[in-house]
N, C-alpha and C positions, 0 to 999 in steps of 0.2 A: 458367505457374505464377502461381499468384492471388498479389495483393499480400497481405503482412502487415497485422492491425491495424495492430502497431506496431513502427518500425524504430527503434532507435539504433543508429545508425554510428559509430565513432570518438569516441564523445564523451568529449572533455576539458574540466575548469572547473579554469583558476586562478585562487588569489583574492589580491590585492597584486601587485607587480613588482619583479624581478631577484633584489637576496639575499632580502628580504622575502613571496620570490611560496610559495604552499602550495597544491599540488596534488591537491584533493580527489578529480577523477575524471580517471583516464589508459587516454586509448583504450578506451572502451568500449564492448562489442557487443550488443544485446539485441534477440530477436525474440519478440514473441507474435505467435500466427499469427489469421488471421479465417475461424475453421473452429468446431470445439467450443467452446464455455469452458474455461477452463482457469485455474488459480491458481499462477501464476510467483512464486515465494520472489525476492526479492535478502536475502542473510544475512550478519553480519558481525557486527561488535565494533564499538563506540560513535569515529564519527571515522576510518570507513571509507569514506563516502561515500554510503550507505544514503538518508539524507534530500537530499542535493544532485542523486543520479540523481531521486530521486522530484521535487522542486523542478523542475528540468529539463524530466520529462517533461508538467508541471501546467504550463509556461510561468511559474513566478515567478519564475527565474533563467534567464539566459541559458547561452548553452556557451562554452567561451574556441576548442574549434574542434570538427568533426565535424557531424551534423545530427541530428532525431527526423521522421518521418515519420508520418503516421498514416493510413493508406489509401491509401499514398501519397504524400501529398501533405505538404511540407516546411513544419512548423511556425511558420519562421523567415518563410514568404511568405505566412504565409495571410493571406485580409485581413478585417476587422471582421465581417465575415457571419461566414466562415468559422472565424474563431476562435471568434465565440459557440456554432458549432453543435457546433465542437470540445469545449468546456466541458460542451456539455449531453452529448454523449456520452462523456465523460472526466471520470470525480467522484471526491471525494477522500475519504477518511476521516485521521480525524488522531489523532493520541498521546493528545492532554491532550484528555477529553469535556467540561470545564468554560471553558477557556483558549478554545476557538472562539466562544463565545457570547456576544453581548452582555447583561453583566447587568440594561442596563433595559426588555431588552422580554419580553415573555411568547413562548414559546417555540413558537406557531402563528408569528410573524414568519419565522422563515427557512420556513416553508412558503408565506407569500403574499408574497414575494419572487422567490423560484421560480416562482411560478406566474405573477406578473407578468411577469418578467424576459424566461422562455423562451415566454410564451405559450402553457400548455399546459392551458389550460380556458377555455370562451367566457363561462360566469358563474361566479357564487357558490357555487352549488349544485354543479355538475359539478366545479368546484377541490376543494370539499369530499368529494366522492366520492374525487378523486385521494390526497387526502390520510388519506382512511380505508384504502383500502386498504394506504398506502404502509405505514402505522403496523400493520397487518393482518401483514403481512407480517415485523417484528419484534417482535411480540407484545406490541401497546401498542394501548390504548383514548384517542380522538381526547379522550374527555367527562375520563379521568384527566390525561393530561398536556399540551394545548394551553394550558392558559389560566394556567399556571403558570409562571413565572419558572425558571431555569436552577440558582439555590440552592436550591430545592423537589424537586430529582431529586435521584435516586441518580446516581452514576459511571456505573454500569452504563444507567438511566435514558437519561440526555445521551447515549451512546454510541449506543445504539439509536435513539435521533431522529435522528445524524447519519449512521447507516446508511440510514434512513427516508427522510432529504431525500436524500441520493442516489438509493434507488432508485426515487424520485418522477419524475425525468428520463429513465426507461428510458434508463442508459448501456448502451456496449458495455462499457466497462472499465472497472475502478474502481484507484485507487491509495490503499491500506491502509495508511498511517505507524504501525507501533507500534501498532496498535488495541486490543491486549486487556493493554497493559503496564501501564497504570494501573487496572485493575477485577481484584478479587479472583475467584479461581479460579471458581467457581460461574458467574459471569458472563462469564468467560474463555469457559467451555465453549460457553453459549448463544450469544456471539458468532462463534465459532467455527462454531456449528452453521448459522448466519444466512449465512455467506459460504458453506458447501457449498451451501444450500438455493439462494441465488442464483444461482451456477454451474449448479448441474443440474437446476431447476424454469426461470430466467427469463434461462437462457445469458447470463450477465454474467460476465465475465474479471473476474482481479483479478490486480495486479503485490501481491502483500503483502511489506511491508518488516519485515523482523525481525531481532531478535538469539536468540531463542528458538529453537531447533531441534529442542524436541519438541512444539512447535503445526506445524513447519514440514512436520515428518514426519507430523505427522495428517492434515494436510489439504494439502500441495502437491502439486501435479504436475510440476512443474520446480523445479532451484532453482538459484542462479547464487550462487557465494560470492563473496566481496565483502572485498579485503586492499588497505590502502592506495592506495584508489581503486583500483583493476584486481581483474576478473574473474579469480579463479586455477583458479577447477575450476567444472566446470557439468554438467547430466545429469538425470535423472528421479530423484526427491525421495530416493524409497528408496534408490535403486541408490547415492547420493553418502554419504548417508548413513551405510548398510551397512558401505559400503567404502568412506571415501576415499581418494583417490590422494597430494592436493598435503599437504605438512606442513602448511600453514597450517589446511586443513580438519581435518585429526588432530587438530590440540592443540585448535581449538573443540570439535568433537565430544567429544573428553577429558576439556573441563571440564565436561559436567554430569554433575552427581552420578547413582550408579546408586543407585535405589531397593530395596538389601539393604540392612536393618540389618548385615547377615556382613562387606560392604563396604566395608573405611573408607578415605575418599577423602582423599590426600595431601598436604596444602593448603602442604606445603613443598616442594615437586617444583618441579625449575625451568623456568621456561619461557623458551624460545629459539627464535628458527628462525636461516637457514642466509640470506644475502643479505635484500634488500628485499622482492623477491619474484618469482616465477616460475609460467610456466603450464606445465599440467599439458597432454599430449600431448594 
C-alpha cells in the first residue's frame, strides 16, 4: 500500500500547564492520500482547532504529542534540506490577503524571493516567464500588478497573488486558512474556481480550512468536522453534509440560513449538545 501524502496521527497541541493547560487539538487523525488531487474540508466553529491543525501541518507550531508525516517521512526529523523541500512542496494560503504582505515592498518581491530562495529559475528572464505564468493561472497581468504596493490591490487582488506565489513552487498540497472569508461574494466564487482548476488541470491537493459549509459542499471531496479539537464525523463532502450522523454536525449544518424567503430561520431556538463530545461510529 503506497504511503500517503499526508499522515496525522494522534495529534494533540496543549497550550499552558495543569489547571491553566487548553486543549486545542485532541488525538487527531488525518490522511490525504498521493493518488488524485483532492480538496480535504477540516470544518468547524471559530476555536475548534481549524487554524492549530493547519499551523501544525505548515510546521509553525509544534504538537504536544502524536506525529505528521509527509511521504512518509516524520516532520519532526526532517532536516534542513529536507524541510526546505517540504515548504516548497507544501504552501499555504491565509485568511487576511492584506495582513500577509509587507507593506514596503511592491508586490513582485514575494515572487523574487521565491524564486531566490527555492532556486527555481537560472536567470532573470526564465524567473520572469515562471511568474507570468503563475499570475496566468489566477487571472492577473505581470505589467497590472507587480510593481504595485499591497494598498493598490483589491482584497480580491492580494488573494490571488498569494494563490499565484504558491502555485509558482509546483506544490503537492496546499493548506487554504479561511481564503475566501475576507473577499466579497463575486470574488468568493473566482477563488473558489481557481482551487477546482488547480486540483484537476495541475493535480495540487488542498487541506481547505473553513467555517463555511456551503463553499465546503461546492467544492470538497472529503470533509472531516472539527468540535473542540476532535474529529467527530468525517466521510465524502456531500454524503456528511446530506445527512449527518453526529449532533454536533446537525446543529452547524442548521445554522445556515435556507435561501426561501417562505423560510424564516429561528434565531431564538436553543442550542445545545449532549456531553463535550463524541465520535460518530
Amino acid at each position: 500500500m503506497p504511503e500517503p501524502l499526508l499522515a496525522v496521527r494522534g495529534a494533540t497541541k496543549v497550550y499552558g500547564k495543569r489547571q491553566n493547560a487548553v486543549t486545542a487539538l485532541r488525538d487527531v487523525d488525518l490522511t490525504i492520500a498521493d493518488g488524485a488531487a483532492s480538496i480535504t474540508t477540516i470544518a468547524g466553529e471559530s476555536g475548534s482547532g481549524k487554524t492549530t491543525l493547519a499551523d501544525a501541518i505548515l510546521g509553525f507550531t509544534g504538537l504536544t504529542s502524536g506525529s505528521i508525516t509527509y511521504r512518509g517521512r516524520d516532520l519532526a526529523g526532517l532536516s534542513r534540506r529536507g524541510r526546505l523541500e517540504y515548504r516548497r512542496e507544501v504552501q499555504a494560503i491565509f485568511q487576511d490577503p492584506f495582513g500577509v504582505y509587507n507593506p514596503f515592498y511592491r508586490m513582485r518581491h514575494i515572487f523574487d524571493v521565491a524564486v531566490r530562495r527555492f532556486d527555481l529559475a537560472p536567470d532573470k528572464r526564465a524567473a520572469q516567464r515562471l511568474v507570468d505564468e503563475a499570475l496566468a493561472v489566477v487571472g492577473l497581468r505581470a505589467d497590472e500588478v507587480l510593481d504595485k504596493h499591497p494598498h493598490q490591490l483589491s482584497g480580491g487582488q492580494r488573494q490571488r497573488m498569494m494563490m499565484a506565489r504558491a502555485y509558482l513552487l509546483k506544490p503537492r498540497l496546499i493548506v487554504a486558512d479561511e481564503p475566501v472569508s475576507m473577499v466579497d461574494a463575486s470574488v468568493r466564487a473566482m477563488i473558489l474556481d481557481i482551487m477546482l482548476r488547480l486540483r484537476d488541470e495541475h493535480g495540487i491537493s488542498f487541506l481547505y480550512i473553513t467555517h463555511d459549509l456551503s463553499t465546503a459542499y461546492q467544492i470538497g471531496d472529503d470533509i472531516c468536522i472539527l468540535y473542540r479539537g476532535e474529529i467527530v464525523e468525517r466521510g465524502e463532502t456531500r454524503a456528511v453534509i446530506d445527512a449527518p450522523q453526529h449532533e454536533y454536525s446537525k446543529l452547524l449544518i442548521g445554522s445556515i440560513p435556507v435561501p426561501d424567503p417562505e423560510v424564516v430561520w429561528d434565531l431564538d431556538a436553543p442550542v445545545s449538545l449532549t456531553g463535550e463530545s463524541a465520535r460518530t461510529p
